[in-house]
Structure formats: C-alpha cells, structure tokens
N, C-alpha and C positions, 0 to 999 in steps of 0.2 A: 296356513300358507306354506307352500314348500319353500328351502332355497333356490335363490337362485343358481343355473347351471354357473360352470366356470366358463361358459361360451357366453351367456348372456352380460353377466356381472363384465367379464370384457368389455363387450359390445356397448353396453351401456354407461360404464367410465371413461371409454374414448370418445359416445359421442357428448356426452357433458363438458368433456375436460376440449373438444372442437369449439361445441357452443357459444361454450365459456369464453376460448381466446378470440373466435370471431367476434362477438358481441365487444370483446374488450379493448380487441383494435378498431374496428368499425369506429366507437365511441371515441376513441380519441382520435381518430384521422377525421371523422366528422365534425369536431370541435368548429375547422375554420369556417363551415359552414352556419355559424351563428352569429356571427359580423355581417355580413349582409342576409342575413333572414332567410336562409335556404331549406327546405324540406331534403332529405334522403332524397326524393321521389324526386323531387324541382329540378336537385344539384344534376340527377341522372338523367333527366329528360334534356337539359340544355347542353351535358358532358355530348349526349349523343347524337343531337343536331349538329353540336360543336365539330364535331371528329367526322360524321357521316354525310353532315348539311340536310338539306329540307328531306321532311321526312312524309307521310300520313300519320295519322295518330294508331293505327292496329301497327305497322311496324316500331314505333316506338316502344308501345306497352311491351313489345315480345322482347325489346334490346333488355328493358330494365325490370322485365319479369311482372309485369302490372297487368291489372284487368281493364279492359274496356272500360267499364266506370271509372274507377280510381284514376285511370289516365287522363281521361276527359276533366274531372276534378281540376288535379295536378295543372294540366295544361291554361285551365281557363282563370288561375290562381294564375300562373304568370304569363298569364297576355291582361290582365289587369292590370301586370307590374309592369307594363311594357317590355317583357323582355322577349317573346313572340308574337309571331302573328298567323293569324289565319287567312288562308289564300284559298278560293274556292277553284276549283278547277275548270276551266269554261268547256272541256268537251263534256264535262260529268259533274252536274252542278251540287251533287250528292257528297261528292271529293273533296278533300281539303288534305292541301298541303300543310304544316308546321315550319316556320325561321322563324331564326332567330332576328329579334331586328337590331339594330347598330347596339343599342344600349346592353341587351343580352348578350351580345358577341363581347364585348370590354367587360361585363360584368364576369361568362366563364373563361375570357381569356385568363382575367387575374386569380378565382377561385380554383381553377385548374392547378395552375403554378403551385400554389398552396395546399392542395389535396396531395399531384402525386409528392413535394416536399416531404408530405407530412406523411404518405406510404412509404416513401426512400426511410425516414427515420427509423420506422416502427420494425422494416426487414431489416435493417440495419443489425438487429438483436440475431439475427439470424444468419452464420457465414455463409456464402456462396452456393455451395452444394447443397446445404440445409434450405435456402428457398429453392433452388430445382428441383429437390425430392419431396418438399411439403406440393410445391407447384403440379408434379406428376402425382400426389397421392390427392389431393383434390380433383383434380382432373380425373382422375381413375374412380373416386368418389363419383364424383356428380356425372359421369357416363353410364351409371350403373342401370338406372333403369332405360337406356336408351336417349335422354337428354345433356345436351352438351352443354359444360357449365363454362 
C-alpha cells in the first residue's frame, strides 16, 4: 500500500477532526432532548412546523434532510404523542397537511429555548469572528456539490 499524498492525509484529518466536533456538539446540545423523549428527527420535524407552521410531509423531509419513509416514521411517532396531527386536504384527498397541535406547540415552545440555550453555550467556545468564518467555511462546504447546507 502506498502513502498517502500530503493532499490526501489533509483532506482526511480535516474531515475527522469536522466529524469529530460535529458529532460532539450535536451530542451535547442534544442532551436537552432526553427529558421529554425526543428523537433528532422528532426534535427537527416539530423545530420546523414550529418556525414554518403547517407543512406536507415531502416538504418537511427535505427541511430536516429525511427520506420519505423515515419521515413518515418520525411523523406517525409523534401524532401518537399527540403532538401533530394529520389534516387531509378536501380539494386532494391524497394530501395531508402536518400541525402541530396545542400540546406540540408548548412542548417545542420549551425544547426550543433549551436547544438554541444549549447552541449559544457550545459557540460560546468560539469568539465572534471564529463563528462567521467556521459559519462561511461550512457554508462553502456543503455548497460544494451544488446543495445548500
């Protein structure tokens, strides 16, 4: 097996050493989401009802990057909890809208508070200009193949 170039060996300890701090903020700003029982996926589907209001479920999956299945999942887990509901559309009985219903809007009113809280903490670590320039290097990241992150 040859070395690796010194373009690779780069390439390849920046995106470990990305991985790595994503994964290890993620994890703890995720934390407040285990008091009341939230999935990743749950927390993101209610954030984004929350901020956008009633949704369909194919625009939802694309807010929080999920597949058709996995959404539907996701979805039918929390209108079990009560915290959505499904509204069938009377021009297009095929359609379904996504709300949140009362109990869901109080549940991410409060988890919201506590998630971005618990973001403000973790950027904290990082002065002013050091999040605008991590903010633009991800950005410049995840445009790369033509999707906007």
């Amino acid at each position: 097996m040859k070395p690796a170039s010194k373009e690779t060996s780069r390439a390849l300890n920046t995106y470990t050493k990305l991985m790595r701090a994503a994964e290890s903020v993620t994890s703890r700003v995720h934390r407040v989401l285990a008091m009341p029982q939230l999935t990743i996926s749950q927390f993101g589907v209610l954030e984004a009802l929350y901020h956008k209001g009633p949704l369909c479920q194919r625009d939802i999956g694309s807010k929080i990057l999920k597949s058709s299945g996995n959404i539907t999942l996701v979805i039918d887990n929390l209108e079990k909890r009560n915290l959505v509901i499904r509204v069938r559309d009377e021009s297009d009985r095929r359609y379904f809208t996504i709300n949140l219903t009362e109990a869901g809007t109080d549940l991410i009113a409060k988890v919201f508070e506590d998630v971005e809280a618990s973001i403000v903490r973790e950027m904290a670590s990082l002065e002013e200009n050091e999040q605008v320039l991590l903010g633009q290097l991800c950005k410049k990241l995840g445009m790369k193949g033509g999707v906007a992150s």
